[in-house]
C-alpha positions as CSV (number, residue, x, y, z in Angstrom):
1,X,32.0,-201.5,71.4
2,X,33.2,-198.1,72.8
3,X,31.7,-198.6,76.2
4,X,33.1,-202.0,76.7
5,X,36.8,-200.4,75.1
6,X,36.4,-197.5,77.7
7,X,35.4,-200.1,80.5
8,X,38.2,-202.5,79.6
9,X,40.5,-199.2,79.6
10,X,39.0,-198.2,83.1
11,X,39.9,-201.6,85.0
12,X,43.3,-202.0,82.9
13,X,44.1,-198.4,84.5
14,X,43.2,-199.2,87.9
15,X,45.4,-202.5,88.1
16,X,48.4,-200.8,86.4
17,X,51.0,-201.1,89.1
18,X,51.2,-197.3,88.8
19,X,47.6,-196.6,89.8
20,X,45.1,-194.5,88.1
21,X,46.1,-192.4,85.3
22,X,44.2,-189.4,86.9
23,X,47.1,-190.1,90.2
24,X,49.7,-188.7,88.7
25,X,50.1,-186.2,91.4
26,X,48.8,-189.0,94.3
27,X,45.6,-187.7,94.5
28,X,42.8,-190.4,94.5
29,X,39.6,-188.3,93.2
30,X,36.0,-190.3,95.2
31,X,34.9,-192.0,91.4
32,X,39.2,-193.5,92.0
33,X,37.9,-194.9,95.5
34,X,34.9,-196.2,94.6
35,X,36.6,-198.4,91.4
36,X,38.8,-199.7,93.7
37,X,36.4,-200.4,96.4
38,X,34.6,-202.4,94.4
39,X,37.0,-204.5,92.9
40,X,38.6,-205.1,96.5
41,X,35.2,-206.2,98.0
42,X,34.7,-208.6,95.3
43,X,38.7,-210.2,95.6
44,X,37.8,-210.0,99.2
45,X,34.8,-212.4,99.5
46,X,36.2,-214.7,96.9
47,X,39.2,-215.1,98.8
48,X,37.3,-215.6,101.9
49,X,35.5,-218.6,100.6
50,X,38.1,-220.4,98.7
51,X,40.2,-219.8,101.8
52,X,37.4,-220.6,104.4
53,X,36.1,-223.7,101.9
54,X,39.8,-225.4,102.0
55,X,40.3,-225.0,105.5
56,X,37.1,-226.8,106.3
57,X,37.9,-230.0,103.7
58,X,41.5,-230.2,104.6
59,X,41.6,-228.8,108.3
60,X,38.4,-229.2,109.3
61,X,38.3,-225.4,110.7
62,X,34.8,-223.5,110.8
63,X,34.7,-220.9,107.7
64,X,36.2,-217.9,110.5
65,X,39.5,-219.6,110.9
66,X,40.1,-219.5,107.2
67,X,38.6,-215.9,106.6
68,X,41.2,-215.2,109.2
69,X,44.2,-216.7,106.9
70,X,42.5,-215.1,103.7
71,X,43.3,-211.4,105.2
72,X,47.0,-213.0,105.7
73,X,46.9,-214.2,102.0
74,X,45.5,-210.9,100.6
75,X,48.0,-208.9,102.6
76,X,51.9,-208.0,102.1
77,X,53.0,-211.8,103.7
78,X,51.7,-213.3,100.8
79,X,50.4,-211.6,98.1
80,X,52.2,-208.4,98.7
81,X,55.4,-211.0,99.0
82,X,55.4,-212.4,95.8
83,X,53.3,-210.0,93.5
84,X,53.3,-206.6,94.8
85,X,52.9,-204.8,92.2
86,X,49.7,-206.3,91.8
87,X,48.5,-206.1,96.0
88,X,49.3,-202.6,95.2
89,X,47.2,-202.0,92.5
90,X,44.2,-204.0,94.4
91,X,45.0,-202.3,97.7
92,X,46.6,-199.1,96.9
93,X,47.6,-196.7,100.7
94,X,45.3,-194.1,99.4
95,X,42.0,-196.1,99.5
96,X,42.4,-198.0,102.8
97,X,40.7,-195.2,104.3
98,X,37.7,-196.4,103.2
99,X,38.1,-200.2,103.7
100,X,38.8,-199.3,107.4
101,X,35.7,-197.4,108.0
102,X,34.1,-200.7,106.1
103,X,35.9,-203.3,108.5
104,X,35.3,-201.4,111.7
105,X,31.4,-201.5,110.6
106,X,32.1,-205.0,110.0
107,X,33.3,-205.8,113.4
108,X,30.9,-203.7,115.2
109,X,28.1,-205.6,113.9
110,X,29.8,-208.4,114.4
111,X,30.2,-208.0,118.5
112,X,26.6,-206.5,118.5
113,X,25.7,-210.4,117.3
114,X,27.7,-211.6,120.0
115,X,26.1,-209.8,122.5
116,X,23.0,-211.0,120.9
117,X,23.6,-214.1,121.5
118,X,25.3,-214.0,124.6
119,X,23.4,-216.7,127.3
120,X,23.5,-215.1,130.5
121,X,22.3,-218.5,132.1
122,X,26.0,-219.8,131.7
123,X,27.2,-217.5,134.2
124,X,24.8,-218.3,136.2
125,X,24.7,-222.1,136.5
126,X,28.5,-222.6,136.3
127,X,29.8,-219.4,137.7
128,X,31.3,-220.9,141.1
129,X,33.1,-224.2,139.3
130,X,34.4,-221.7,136.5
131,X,35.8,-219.2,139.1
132,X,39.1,-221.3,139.6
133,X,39.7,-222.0,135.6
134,X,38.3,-218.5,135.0
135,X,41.0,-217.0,136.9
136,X,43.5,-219.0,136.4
137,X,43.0,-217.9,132.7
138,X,43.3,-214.3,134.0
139,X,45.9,-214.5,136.6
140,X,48.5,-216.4,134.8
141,X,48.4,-214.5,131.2
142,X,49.3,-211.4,133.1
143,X,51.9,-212.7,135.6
144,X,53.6,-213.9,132.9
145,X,53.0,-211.2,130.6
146,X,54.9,-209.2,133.5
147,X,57.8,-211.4,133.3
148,X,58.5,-210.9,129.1
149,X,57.1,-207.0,129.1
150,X,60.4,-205.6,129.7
151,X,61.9,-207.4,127.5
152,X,59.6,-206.7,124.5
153,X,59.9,-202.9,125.5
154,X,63.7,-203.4,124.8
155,X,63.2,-204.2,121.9
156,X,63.1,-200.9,119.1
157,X,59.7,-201.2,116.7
158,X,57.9,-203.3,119.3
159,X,56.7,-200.7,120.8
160,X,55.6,-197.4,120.5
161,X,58.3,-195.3,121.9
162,X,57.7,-194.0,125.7
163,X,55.0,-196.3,126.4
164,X,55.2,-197.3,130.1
165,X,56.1,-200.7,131.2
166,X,52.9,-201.1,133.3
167,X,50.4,-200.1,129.8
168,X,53.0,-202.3,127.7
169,X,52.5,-205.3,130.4
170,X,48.4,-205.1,130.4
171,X,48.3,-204.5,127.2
172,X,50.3,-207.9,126.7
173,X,48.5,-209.9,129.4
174,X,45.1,-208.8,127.9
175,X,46.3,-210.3,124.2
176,X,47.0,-213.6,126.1
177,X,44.4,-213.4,128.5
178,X,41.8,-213.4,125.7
179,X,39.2,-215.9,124.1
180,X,37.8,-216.2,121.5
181,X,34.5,-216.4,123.1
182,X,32.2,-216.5,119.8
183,X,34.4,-219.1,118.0
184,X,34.7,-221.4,121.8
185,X,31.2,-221.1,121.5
186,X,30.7,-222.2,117.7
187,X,33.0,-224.8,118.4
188,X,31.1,-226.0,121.4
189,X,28.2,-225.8,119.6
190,X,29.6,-228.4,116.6
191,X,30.7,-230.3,119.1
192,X,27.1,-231.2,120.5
193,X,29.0,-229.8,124.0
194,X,26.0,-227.2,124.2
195,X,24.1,-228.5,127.4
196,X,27.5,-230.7,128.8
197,X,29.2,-229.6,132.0
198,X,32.2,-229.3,130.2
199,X,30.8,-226.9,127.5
200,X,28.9,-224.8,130.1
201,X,32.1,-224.8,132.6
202,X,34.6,-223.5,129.8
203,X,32.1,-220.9,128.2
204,X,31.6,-219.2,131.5
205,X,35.0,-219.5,132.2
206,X,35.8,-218.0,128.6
207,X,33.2,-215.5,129.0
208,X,35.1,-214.5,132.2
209,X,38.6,-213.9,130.8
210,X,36.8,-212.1,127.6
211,X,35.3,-209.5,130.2
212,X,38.3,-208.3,132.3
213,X,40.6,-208.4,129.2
214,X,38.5,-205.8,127.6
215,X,38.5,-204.0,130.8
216,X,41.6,-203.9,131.0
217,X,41.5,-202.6,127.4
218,X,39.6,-200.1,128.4
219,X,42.0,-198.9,130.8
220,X,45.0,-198.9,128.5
221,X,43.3,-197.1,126.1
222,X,41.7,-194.1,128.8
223,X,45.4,-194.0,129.8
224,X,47.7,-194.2,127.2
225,X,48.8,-190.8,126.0
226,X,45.8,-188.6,126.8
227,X,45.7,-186.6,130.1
228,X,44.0,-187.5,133.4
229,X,40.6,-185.2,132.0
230,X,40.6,-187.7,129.4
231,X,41.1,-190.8,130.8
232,X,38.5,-189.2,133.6
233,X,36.0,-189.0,130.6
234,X,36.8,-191.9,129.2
235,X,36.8,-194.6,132.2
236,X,34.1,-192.9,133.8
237,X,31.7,-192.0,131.0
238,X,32.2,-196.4,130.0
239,X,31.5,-197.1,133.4
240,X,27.6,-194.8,133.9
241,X,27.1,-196.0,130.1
242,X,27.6,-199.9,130.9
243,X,25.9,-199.4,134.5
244,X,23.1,-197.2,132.7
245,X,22.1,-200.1,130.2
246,X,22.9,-202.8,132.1
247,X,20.3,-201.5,135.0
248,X,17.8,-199.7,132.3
249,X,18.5,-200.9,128.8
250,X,16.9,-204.3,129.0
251,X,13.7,-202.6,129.9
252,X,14.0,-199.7,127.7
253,X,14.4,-202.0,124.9
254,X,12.0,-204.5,125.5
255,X,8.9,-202.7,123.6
256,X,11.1,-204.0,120.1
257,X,11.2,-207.7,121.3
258,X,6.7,-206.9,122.2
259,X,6.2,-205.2,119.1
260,X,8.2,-208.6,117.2
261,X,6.3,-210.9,119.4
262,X,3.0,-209.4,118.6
263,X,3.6,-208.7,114.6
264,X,5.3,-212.5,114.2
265,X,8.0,-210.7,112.0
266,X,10.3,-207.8,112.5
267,X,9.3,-205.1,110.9
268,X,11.8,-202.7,108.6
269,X,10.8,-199.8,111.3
270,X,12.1,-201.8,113.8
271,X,15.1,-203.0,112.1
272,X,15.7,-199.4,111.4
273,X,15.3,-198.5,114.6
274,X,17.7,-201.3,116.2
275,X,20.4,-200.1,113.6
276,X,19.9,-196.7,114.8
277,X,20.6,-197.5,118.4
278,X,23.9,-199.9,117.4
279,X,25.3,-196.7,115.8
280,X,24.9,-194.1,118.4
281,X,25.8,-197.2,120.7
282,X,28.8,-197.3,118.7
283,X,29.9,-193.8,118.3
284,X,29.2,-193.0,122.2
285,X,31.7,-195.4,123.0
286,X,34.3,-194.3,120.6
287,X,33.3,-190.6,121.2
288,X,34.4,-190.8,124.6
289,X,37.7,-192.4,123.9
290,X,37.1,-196.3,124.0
291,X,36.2,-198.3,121.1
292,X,32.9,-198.2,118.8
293,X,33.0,-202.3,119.5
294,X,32.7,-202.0,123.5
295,X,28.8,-200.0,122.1
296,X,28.1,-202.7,119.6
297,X,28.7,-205.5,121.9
298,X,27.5,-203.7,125.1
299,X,23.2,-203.0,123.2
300,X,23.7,-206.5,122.0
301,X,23.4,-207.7,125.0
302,X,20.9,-205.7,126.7
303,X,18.8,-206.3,122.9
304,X,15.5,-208.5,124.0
305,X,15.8,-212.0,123.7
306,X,13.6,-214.5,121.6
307,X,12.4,-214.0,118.7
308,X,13.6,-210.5,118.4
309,X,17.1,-211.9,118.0
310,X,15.9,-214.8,115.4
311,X,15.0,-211.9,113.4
312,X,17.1,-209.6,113.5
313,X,19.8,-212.4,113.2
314,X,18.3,-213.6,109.9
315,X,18.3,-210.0,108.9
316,X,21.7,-208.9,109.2
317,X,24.2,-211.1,110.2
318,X,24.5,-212.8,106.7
319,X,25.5,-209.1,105.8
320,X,27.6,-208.7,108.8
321,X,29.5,-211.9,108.1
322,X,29.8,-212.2,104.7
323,X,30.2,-209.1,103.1
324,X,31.3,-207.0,106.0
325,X,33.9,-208.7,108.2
326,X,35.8,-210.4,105.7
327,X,36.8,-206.4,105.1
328,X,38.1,-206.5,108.8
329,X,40.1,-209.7,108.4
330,X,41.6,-208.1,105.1
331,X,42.4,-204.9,106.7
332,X,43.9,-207.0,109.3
333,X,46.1,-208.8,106.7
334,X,47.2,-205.7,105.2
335,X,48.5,-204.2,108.0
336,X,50.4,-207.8,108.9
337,X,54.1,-207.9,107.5
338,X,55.6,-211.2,108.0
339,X,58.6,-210.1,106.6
340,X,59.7,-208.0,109.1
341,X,60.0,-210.5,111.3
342,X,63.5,-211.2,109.4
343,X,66.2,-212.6,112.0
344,X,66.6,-215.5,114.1
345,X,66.0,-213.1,117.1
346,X,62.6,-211.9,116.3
347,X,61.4,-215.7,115.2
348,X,63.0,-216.4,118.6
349,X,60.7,-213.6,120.3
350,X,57.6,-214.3,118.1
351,X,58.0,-218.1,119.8
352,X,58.3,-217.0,123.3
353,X,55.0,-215.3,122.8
354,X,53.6,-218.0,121.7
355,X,54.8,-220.8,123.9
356,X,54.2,-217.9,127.0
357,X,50.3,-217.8,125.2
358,X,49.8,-221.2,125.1
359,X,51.2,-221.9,128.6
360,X,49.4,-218.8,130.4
361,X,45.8,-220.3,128.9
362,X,46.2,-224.1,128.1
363,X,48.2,-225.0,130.9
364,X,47.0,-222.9,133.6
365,X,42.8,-223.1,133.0
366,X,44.1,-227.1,132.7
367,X,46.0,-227.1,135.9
368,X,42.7,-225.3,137.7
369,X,40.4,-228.1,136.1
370,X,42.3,-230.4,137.7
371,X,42.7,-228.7,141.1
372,X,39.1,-228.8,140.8
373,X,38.8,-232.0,140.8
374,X,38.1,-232.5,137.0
375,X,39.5,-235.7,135.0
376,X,42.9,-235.6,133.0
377,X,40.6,-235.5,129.8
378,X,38.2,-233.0,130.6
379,X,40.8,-231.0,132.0
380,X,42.6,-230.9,128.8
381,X,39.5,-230.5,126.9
382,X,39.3,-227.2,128.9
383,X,42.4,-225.9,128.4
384,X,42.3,-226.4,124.9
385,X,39.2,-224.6,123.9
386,X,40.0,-221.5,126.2
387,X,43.3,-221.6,124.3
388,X,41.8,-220.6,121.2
389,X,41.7,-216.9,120.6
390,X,40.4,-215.7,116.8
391,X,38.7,-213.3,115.9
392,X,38.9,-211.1,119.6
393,X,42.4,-211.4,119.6
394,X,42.6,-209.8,115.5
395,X,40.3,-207.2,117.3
396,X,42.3,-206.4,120.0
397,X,45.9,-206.2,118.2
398,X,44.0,-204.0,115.7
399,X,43.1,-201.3,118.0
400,X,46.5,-201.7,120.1
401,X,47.9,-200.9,116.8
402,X,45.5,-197.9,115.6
403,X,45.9,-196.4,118.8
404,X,50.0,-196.5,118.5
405,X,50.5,-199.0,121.7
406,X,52.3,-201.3,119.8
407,X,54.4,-201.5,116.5
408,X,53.6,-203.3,112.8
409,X,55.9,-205.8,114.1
410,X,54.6,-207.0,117.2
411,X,51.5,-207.0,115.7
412,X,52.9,-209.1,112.9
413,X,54.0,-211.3,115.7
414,X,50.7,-211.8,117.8
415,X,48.4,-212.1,114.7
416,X,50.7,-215.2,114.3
417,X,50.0,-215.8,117.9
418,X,46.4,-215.8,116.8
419,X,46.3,-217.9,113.9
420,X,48.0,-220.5,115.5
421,X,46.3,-220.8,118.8
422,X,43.1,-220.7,116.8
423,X,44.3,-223.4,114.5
424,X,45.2,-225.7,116.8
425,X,42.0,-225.5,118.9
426,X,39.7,-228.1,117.6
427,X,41.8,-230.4,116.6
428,X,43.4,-230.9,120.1
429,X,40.2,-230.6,121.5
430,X,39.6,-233.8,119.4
431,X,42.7,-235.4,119.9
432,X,42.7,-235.1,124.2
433,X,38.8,-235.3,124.6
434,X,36.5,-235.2,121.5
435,X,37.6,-238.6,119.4
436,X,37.8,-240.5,122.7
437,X,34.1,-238.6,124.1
438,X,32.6,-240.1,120.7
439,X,33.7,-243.4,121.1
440,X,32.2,-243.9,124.4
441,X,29.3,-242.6,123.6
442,X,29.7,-239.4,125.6
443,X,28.8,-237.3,122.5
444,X,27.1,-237.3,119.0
445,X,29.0,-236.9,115.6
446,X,30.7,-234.0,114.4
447,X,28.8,-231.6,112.4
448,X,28.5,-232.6,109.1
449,X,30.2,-229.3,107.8
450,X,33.4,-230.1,109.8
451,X,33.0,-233.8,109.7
452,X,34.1,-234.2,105.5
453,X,37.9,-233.8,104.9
């Protein structure tokens, strides 16, 4: 009995809303952290599913969208608005140190899958009929984002102060610009639009727009506040890195996808060695100024293909997804605060953003479908799967934020940007193309995991 009395005493202490006993003087000893990292991971992936579970019987969303709203839930909006005492004692400042180093391991992994899976054959077969929605998905985000920049800048807490209208304005067009080029693609996928013209057309486009917003990410972040050596080091060590492995890596790398072939299995020497190269992928890239995800993502896709990828997918990504990203959606969700988005003037700006979003992407990649000489149907169908944004978009706003580009507000205001365009994806996709495709016969039923409400 006295190890479950001291036990019971330990969590009771830790969910006091005054912390710790031992935190009398703020000071969170490791055995503090690890208590409370614990407890968080285990809040986090239940939340997750109940969230990600109800979103797919009464939205019919893929489990993502509703991870997305759990780190919402879990954060001051929601939680932190009507118990914070509680939040606090979950999620106390003084351990999110260590939930951030979690959720950036999360997403790294995460965009090393993507660039696993990334087909390079879409931007092949479709890359001329793409150009036009492609950059029409490009052009317009920024020209507009142009147009409400200096107005945001106005604006005290938007922005960090002295940022320069032209890193405020690509910064901006880059958040619109985006896709969500893993979730278009999982959403394609349900769909059965895999091997349709319209599926191929829209992920090359999408793939497109992802490329030159992180580019232009890049850019922002080599620029803004560091000196010209830095941003020197920075641009140019990203550039001979990507040229490097995108002219070398493939065949550097492709003794791992001989030795899988030849084994029938992936061994743990070659997992290890595959994790190894993620990580110094990773730091490279944020050693030099960028971000550890542009590493992640970039040995993804230089990784063989075949079934070095089934393996190593079936190895880690379960991992990745369910226990490690949910920490990045959470961190996300702390670090959103609804409420101070508190007058009718900021809900007025958080809705030019978004009607400015959805017009730069739905209505511009769906007026150069139809330029192109695509139907009414299939040109909306376009525009609203490259409308959707998810998880890249969370990604993006994060870093604008860690890097002090923007302020908790704005990034209040385009996670909601985010969750809505996401939202709203499939179901006008099924409204303005899918129902109507099924009915004729154009394409097979709905996945069974998004076909129950």
């Amino acid at each position: 009995m006295s190890m479950l009395s001291e036990a019971w005493f330990i969590l009771t202490d830790v969910l006091s809303p005054h912390g710790p006993a031992v935190n009398a003087v703020k000071s969170y000893a490791p055995s503090d952290c690890s208590i409370h990292f614990f407890l968080q991971l285990a809040v986090i992936i239940l939340t997750c599913r109940v969230v990600g579970w109800l979103g797919q019987r009464l939205l019919k969303q893929p489990q993502v969208v509703g991870e997305m709203i759990a780190g919402v839930v879990l954060g001051p909006s929601l939680l932190g608005l009507f118990f914070p005492e509680l939040q606090n004692a979950i999620f106390p400042k003084e351990t999110r140190n260590v939930l951030y180093v979690g959720a950036q391991l999360g997403v790294g992994l995460y965009m090393f899958m993507v660039g696993l899976t990334l087909r390079l054959d879409h931007f092949q077969s479709k890359a001329k009929s793409a150009a036009a929605v492609s950059a029409a998905g490009i052009v317009a985000p920024f020209a507009l984002a142009a147009l409400i920049t200096p107005m945001l800048i106005g604006i005290p807490g938007l922005f960090t102060p002295g940022i320069s209208q032209v890193n405020g304005t690509l910064f901006i067009g880059a958040c619109i610009a985006l896709t969500a080029f893993p979730m278009l693609a999982r959403i394609i996928n349900e769909n059965g639009l895999a091997n349709s013209a319209l599926g191929t057309l829209t992920l090359t486009a999408g793939a497109f727009d992802d490329a030159a917003s992180w580019c232009v990410l890049a850019i922002v972040l080599a620029t803004f506040g560091a000196g010209a050596g830095v941003a020197v080091i920075a641009i140019g060590g990203a550039v001979l890195y990507t040229g490097f492995m995108l002219l070398f890596g493939r065949k550097l790398l492709a003794p791992l996808g001989r030795a899988v072939e030849e084994r029938g299995e992936m061994s743990t020497q070659i997992l290890a060695i595959t994790l190894l190269l993620f990580c110094l992928s990773a730091f490279l890239m944020d050693a030099i100024g960028i971000h550890a995800i542009f590493g992640g993502f970039l040995i993804g896709v230089c990784m063989p293909r075949g079934r070095f990828v089934e393996e190593l997918k079936q190895k880690v990504e379960p991992i990745a997804v369910v226990l490690l990203l949910p920490m990045f959606f959470t961190y996300s969700g702390l670090n959103t605060r609804m409420d101070m988005v508190n007058s009718a003037y900021l809900l007025l700006i958080a809705a030019v953003i978004l009607a400015v979003s959805i017009l730069a992407k739905f209505g511009a990649c769906y007026a150069a479908a139809r330029l192109t000489g695509e139907d009414n149907r299939t040109a909306l169908g376009i525009g609203a799967l490259m409308n959707s944004r998810g998880l890249m978009e969370l990604i993006i706003i994060n870093i604008g934020l860690q890097k002090g580009i923007i302020g908790p507000t704005l990034f209040s205001m385009l996670v909601l940007m985010a969750i809505i365009t996401t939202v709203m994806a499939t179901p006008l996709f099924e409204a303005v193309y899918g129902r109507k495709a099924r009915q004729t016969g154009e394409l097979g039923a709905r996945n069974a995991e998004l076909a129950t409400v």
